[in-house]
N, C-alpha and C positions, 0 to 999 in steps of 0.2 A: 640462712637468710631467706624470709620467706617472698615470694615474686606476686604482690595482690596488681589488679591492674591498678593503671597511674592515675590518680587521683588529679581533680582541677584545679587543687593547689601548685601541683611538681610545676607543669608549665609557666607559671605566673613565677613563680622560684626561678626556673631555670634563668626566663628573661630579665628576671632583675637583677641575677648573679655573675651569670657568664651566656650572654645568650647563644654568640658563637661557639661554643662549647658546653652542649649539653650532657655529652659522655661523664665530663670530670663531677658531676653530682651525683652520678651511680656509683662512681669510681670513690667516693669521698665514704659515701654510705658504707661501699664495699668493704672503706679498710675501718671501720668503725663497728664493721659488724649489725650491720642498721638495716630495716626492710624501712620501704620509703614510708609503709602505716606506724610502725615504732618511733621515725624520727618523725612526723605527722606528732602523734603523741605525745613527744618526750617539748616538743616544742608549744602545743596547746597546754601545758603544764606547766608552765613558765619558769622552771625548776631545773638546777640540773647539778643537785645535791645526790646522781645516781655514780657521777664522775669524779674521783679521789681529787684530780688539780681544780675542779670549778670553784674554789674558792681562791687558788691559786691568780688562776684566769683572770677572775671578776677585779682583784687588785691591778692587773696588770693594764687592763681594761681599761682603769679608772687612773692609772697613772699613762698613761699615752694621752686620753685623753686631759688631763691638766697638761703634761707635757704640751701638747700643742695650744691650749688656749695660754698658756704661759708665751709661746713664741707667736701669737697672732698678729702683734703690732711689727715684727721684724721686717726689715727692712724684706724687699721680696728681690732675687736672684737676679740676675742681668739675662734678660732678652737673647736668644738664640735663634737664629733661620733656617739652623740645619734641622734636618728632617729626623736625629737622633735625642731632639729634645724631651723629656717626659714632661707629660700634662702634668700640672699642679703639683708640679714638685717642690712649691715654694710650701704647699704646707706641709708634706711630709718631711722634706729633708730634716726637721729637727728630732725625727724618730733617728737620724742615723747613729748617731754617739751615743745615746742607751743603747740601741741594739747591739752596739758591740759591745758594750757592758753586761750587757743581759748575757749575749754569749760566754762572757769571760766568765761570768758568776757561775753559769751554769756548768763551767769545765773547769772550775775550780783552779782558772786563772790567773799567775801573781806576774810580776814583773820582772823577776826572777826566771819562770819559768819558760823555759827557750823550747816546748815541746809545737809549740806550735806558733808560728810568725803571724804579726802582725797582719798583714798582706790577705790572706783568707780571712779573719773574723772581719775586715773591712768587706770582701768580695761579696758578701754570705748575706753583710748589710746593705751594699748597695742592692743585689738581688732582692731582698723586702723591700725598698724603697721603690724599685723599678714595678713589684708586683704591685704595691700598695698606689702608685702611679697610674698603674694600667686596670684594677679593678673599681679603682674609685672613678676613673673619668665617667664614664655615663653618670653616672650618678651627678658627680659635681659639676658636670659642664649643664647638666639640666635645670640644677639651681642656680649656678651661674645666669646663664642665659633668660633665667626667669626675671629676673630683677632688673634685667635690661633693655629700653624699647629699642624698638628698630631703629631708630635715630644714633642712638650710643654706641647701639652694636655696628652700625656706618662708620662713626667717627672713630670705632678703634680700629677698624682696619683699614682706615686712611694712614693713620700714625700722626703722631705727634705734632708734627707739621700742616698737616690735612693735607697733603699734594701726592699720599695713596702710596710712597714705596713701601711701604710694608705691605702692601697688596701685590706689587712687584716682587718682593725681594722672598715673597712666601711662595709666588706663583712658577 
């Protein structure tokens, strides 16, 4: 893997990906076998007929995304105050039940088969949900937040009532 210096793309990458975590985009290239000019490249190509799954991918891609516009209108979760909440997990969580299907398919899964318990292909899903949780907040609390004047963004964290415990009970 060749080391060119780092191009004015990587940073503007890194920020919008993981900004606290710049290491894991070297790390990602590394196990990919990628110099950051090759994935520069492979990316300005808009192509990625060089990889055996990219068609694989693109389906799977394209079925999450229906997946979720399919569950848009769902009701949205019940309100939490603890500090262990995931941001917008109201729109991933309808990834979790494919994902364990995805798993199952993938390890040629039957219901029959007792090789491996239930209990882990859930754990495996919730872990995607919590990542897809915590990679997408920047992003979705930016658009969120765009769509909302100062006034809105007041009144929700007054709460319901407007008399502000939810400003208390977060505080």
């Amino acid at each position: 893997m060749d080391q060119a210096p780092q191009s004015s793309w990587v940073p503007l990458w890194q920020a919008a990906v993981a900004p606290d975590e710049p290491h894991k985009f070297a790390r990602r290239l590394s196990w990919d076998g990628l110099s950051e000019g090759e994935f520069e490249t492979w990316l300005k190509s808009g192509s990625a007929e060089h990889e055996p799954g990219s068609l694989a991918w693109k389906k799977r891609l394209a079925l999450v995304s229906e997946l979720l516009k399919e569950a848009w209108d769902s009701p949205l979760l019940p309100v939490s105050f603890e500090d262990d909440q995931l941001p917008f997990l109201d729109l991933w969580q309808p990834l979790h039940a494919p994902a364990i299907a995805f798993l199952k398919e993938q390890i040629g899964y039957s219901v029959r088969d007792r090789r491996i318990a239930p209990a882990p292909l859930s754990q495996l899903a919730d872990g995607l949900i919590q990542r897809l949780c915590s990679l997408g907040e920047q992003v979705l609390w930016s658009c969120f937040s765009s769509e909302r004047t100062p006034g809105t963004m007041l009144l929700a964290h007054l709460g319901d009532a407007g008399h502000g415990w939810a400003l208390i009970a977060m505080g």
